[in-house]
Backbone atoms as SQL, in Angstrom:
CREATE TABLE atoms (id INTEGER PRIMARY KEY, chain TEXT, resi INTEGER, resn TEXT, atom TEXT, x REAL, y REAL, z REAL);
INSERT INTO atoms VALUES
  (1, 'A', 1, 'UNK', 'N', 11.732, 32.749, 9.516),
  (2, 'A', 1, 'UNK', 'CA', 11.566, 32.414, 8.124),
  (3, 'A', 1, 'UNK', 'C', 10.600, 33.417, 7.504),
  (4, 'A', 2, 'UNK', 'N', 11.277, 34.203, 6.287),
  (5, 'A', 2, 'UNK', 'CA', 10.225, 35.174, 5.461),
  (6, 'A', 2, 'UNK', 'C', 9.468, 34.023, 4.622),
  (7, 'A', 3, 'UNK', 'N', 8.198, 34.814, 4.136),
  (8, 'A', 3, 'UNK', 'CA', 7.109, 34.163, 3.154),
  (9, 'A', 3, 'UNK', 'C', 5.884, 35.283, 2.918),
  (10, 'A', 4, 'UNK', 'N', 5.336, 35.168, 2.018),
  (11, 'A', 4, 'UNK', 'CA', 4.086, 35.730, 1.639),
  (12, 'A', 4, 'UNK', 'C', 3.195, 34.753, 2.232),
  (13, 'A', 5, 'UNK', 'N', 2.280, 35.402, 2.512),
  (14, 'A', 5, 'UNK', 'CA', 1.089, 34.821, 2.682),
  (15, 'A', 5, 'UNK', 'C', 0.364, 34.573, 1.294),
  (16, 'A', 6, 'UNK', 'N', 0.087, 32.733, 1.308),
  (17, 'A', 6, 'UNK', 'CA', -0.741, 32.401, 0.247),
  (18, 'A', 6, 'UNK', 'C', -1.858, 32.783, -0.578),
  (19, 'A', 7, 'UNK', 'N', -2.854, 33.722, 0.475),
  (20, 'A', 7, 'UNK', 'CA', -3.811, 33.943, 0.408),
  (21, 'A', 7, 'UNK', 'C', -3.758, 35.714, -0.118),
  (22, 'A', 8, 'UNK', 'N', -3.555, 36.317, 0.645),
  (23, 'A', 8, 'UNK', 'CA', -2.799, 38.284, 0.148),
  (24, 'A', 8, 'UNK', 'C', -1.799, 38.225, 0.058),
  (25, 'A', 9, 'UNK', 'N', -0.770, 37.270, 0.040),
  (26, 'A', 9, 'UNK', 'CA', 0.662, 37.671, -0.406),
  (27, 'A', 9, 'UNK', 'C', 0.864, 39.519, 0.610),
  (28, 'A', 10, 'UNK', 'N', 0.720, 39.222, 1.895),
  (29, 'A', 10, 'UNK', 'CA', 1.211, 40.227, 2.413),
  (30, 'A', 10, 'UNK', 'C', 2.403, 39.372, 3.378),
  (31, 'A', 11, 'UNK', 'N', 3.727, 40.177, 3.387),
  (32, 'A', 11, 'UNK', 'CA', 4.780, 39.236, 3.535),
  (33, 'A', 11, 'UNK', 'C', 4.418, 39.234, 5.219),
  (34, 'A', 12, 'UNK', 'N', 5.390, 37.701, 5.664),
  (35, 'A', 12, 'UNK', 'CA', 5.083, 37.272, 7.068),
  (36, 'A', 12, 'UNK', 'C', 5.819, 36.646, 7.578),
  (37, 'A', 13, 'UNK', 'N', 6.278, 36.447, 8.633),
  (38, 'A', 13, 'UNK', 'CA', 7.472, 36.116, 9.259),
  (39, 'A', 13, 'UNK', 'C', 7.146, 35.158, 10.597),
  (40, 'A', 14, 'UNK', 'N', 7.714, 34.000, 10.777),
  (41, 'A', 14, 'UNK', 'CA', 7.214, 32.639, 11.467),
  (42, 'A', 14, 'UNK', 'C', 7.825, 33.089, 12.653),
  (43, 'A', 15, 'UNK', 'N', 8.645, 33.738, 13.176),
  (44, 'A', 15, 'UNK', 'CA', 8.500, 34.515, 14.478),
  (45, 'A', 15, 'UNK', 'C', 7.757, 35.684, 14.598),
  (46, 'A', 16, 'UNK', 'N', 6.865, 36.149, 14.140),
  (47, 'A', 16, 'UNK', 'CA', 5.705, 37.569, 14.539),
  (48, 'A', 16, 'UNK', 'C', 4.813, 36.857, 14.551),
  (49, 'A', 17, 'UNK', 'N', 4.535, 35.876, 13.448),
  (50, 'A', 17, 'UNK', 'CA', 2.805, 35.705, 12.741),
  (51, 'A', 17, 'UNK', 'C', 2.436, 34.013, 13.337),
  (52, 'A', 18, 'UNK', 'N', 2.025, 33.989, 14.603),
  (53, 'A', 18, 'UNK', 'CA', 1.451, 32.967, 15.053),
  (54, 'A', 18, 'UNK', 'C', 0.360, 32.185, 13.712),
  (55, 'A', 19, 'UNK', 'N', 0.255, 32.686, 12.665),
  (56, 'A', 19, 'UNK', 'CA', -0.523, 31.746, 11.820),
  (57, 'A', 19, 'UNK', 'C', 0.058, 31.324, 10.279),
  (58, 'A', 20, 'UNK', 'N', 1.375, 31.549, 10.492),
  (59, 'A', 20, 'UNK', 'CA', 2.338, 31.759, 9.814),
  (60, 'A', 20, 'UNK', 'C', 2.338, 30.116, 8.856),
  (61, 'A', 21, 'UNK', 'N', 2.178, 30.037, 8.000),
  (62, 'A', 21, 'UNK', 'CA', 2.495, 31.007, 6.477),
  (63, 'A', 21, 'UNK', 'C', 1.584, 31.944, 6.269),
  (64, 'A', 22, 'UNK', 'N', 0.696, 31.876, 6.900),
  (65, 'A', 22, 'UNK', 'CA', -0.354, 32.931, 6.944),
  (66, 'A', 22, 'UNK', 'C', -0.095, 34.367, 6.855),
  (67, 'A', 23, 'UNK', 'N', -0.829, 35.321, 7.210),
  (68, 'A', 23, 'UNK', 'CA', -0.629, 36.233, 7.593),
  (69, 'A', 23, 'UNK', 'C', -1.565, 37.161, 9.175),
  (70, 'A', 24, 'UNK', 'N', -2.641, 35.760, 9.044),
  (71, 'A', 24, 'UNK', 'CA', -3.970, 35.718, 10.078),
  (72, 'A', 24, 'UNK', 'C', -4.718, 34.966, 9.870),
  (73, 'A', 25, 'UNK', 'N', -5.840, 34.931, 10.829),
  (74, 'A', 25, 'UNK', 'CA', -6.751, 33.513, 11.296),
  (75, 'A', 25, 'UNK', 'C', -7.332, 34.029, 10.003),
  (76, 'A', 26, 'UNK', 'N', -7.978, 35.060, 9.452),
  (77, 'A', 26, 'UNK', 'CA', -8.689, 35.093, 8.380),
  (78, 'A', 26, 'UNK', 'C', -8.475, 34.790, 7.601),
  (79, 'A', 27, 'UNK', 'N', -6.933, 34.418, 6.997),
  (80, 'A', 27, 'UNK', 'CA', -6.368, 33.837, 5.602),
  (81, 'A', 27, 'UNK', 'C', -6.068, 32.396, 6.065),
  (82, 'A', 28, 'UNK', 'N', -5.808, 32.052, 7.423),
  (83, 'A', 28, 'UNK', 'CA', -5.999, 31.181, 7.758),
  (84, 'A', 28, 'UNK', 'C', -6.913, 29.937, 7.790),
  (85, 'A', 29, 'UNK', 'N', -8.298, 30.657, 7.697),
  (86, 'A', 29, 'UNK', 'CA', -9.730, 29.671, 7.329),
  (87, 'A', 29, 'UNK', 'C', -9.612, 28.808, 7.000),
  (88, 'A', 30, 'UNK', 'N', -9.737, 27.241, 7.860),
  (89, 'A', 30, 'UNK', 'CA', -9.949, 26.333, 6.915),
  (90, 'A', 30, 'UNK', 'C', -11.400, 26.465, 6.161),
  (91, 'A', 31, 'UNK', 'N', -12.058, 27.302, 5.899),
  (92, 'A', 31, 'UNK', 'CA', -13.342, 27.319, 4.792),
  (93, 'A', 31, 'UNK', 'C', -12.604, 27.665, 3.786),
  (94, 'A', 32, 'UNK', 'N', -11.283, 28.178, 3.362),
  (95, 'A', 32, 'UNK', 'CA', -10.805, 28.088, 2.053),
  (96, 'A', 32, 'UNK', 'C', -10.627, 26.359, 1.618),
  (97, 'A', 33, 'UNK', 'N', -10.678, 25.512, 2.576),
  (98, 'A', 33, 'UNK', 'CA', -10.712, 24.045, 1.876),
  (99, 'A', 33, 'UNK', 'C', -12.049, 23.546, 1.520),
  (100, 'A', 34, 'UNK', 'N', -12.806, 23.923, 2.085),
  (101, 'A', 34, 'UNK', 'CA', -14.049, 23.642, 1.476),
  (102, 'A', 34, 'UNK', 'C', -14.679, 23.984, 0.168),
  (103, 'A', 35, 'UNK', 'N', -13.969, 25.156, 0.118),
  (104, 'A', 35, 'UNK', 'CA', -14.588, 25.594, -1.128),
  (105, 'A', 35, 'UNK', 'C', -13.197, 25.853, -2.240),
  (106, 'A', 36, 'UNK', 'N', -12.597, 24.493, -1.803),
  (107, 'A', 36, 'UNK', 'CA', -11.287, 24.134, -2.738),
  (108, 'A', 36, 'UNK', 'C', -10.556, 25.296, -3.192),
  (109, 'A', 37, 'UNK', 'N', -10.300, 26.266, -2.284),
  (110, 'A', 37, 'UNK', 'CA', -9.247, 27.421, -2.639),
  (111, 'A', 37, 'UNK', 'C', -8.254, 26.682, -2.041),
  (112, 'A', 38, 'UNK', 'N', -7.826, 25.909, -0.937),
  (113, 'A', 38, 'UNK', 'CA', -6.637, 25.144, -1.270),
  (114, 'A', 38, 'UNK', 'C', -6.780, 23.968, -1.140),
  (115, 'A', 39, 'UNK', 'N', -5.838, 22.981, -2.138),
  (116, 'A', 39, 'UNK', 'CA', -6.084, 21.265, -2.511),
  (117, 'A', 39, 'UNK', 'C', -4.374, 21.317, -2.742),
  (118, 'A', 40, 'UNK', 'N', -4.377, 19.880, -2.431),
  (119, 'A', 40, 'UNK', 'CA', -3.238, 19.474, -2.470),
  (120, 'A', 40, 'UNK', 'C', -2.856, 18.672, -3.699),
  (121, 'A', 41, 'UNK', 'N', -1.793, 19.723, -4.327),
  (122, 'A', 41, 'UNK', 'CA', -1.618, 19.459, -5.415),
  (123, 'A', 41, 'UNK', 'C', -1.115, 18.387, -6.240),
  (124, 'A', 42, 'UNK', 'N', -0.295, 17.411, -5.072),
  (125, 'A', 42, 'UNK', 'CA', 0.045, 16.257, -5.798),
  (126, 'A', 42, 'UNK', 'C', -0.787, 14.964, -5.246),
  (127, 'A', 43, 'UNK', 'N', -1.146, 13.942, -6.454),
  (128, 'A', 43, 'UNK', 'CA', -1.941, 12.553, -6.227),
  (129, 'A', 43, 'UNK', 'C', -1.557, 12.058, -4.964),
  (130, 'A', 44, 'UNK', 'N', -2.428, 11.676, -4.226),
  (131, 'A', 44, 'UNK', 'CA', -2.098, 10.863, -3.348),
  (132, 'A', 44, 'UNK', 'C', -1.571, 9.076, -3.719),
  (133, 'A', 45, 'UNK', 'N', -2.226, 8.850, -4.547),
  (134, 'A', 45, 'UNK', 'CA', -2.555, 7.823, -5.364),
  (135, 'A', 45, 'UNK', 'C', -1.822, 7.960, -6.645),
  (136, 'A', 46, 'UNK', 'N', -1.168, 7.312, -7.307),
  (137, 'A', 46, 'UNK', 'CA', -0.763, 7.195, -8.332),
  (138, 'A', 46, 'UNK', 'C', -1.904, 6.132, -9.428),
  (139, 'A', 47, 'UNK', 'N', -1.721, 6.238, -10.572),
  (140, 'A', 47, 'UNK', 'CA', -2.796, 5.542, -11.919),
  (141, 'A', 47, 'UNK', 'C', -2.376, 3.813, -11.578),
  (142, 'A', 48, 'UNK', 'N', -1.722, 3.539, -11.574),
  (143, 'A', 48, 'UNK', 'CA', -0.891, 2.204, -10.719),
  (144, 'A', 48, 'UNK', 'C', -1.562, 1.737, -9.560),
  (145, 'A', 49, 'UNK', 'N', -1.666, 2.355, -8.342),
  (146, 'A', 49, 'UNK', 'CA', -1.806, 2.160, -6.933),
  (147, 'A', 49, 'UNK', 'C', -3.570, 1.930, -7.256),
  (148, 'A', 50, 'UNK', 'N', -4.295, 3.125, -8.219),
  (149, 'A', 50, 'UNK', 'CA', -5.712, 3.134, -8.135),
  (150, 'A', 50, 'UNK', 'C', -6.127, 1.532, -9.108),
  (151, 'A', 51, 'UNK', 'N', -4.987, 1.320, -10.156),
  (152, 'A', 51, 'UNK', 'CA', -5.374, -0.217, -10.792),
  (153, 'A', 51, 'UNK', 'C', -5.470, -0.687, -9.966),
  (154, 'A', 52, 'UNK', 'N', -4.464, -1.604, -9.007),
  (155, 'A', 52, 'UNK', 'CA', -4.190, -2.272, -7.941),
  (156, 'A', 52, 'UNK', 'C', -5.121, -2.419, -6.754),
  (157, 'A', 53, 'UNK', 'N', -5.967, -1.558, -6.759),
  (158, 'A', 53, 'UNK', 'CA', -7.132, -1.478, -5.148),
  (159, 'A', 53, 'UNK', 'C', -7.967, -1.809, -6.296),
  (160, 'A', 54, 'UNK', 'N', -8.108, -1.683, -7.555),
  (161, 'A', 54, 'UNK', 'CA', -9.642, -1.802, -8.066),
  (162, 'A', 54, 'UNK', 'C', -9.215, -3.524, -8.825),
  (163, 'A', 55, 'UNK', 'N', -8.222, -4.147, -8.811),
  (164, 'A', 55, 'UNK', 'CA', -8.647, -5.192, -9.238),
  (165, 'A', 55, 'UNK', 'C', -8.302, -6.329, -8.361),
  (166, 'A', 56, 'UNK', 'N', -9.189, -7.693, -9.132),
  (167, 'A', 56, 'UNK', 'CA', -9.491, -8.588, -7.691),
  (168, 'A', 56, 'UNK', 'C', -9.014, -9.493, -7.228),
  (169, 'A', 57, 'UNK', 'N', -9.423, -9.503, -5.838),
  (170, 'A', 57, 'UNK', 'CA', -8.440, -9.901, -4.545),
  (171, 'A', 57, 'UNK', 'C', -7.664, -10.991, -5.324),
  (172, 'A', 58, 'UNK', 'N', -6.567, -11.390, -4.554),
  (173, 'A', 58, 'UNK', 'CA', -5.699, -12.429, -4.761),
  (174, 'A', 58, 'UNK', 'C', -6.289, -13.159, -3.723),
  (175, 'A', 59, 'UNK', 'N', -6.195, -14.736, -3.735),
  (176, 'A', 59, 'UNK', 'CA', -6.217, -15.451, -3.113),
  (177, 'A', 59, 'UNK', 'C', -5.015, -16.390, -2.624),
  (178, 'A', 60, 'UNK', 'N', -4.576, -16.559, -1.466),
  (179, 'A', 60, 'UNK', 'CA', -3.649, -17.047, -1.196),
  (180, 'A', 60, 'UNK', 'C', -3.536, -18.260, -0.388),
  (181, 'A', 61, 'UNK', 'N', -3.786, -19.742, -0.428),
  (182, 'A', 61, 'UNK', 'CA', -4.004, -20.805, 0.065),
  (183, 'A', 61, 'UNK', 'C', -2.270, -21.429, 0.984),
  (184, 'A', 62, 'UNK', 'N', -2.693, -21.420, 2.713),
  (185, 'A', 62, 'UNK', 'CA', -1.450, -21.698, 3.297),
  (186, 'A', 62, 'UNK', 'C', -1.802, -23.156, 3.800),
  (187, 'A', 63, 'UNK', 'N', -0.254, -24.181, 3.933),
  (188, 'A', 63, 'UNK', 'CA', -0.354, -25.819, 4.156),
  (189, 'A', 63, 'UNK', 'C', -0.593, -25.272, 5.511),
  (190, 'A', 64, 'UNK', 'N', -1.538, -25.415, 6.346),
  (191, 'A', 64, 'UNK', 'CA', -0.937, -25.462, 7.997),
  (192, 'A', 64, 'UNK', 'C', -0.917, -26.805, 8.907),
  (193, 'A', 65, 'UNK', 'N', -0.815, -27.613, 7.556),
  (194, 'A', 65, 'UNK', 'CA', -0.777, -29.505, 8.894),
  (195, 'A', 65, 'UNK', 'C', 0.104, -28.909, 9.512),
  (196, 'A', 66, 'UNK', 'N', 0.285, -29.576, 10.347),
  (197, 'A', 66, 'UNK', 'CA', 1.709, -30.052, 11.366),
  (198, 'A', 66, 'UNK', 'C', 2.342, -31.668, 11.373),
  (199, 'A', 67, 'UNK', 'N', 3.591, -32.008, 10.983),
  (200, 'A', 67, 'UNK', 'CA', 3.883, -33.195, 10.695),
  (201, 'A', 67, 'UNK', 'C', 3.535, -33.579, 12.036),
  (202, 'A', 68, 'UNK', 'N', 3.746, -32.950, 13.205),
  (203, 'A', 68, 'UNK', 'CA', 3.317, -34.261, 14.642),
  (204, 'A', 68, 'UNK', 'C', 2.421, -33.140, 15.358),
  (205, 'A', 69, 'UNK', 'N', 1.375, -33.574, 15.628),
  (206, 'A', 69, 'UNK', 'CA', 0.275, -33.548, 16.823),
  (207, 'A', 69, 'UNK', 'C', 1.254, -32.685, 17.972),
  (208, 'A', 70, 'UNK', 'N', 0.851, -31.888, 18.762),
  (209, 'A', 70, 'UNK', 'CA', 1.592, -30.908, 19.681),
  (210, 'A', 70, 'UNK', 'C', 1.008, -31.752, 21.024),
  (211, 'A', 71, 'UNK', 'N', 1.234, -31.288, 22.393),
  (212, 'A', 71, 'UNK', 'CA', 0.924, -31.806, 23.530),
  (213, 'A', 71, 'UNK', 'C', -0.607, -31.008, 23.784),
  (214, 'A', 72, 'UNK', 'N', -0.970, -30.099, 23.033),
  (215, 'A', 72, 'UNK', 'CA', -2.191, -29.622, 23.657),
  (216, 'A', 72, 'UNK', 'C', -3.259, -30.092, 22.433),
  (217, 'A', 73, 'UNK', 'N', -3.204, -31.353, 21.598),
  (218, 'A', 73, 'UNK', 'CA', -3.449, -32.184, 20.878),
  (219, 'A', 73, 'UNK', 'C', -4.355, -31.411, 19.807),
  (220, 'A', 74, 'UNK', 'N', -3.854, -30.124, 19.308),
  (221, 'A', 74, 'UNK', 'CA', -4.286, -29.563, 18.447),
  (222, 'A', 74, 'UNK', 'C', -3.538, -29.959, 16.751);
């Protein structure tokens, strides 16, 4: 598979370039994530999903009688 490398756009090929999309361990760096040269561009979270975790709990009340007493008289 051809590609540029993200980082120099020097082209690279996933059978030569063991760091492939890369072009090398140096464009490779994960210290480009640290210092947000690469982020992932789509939400993990949608505006929906982030309402939903921020508002509060539901409560949900279950019957658990049992119409007859079991043999281990629980």
């Amino acid at each position: 598979m051809l590609h540029k490398c993200p980082i120099c756009k020097t082209p690279t090929d996933s059978t030569v370039h063991g760091d492939f999309p890369f072009c090398s361990e140096r464009c490779r760096d994960l210290g480009n994530w640290a210092t947000d040269k690469y982020v992932v561009s789509d939400p993990i979270f949608t505006e929906d999903d982030i309402a939903e975790l921020e508002s509060p709990r539901k409560t949900v009340i279950l019957d658990l009688e049992l119409d007859e007493p079991n043999d281990a008289g629980h």
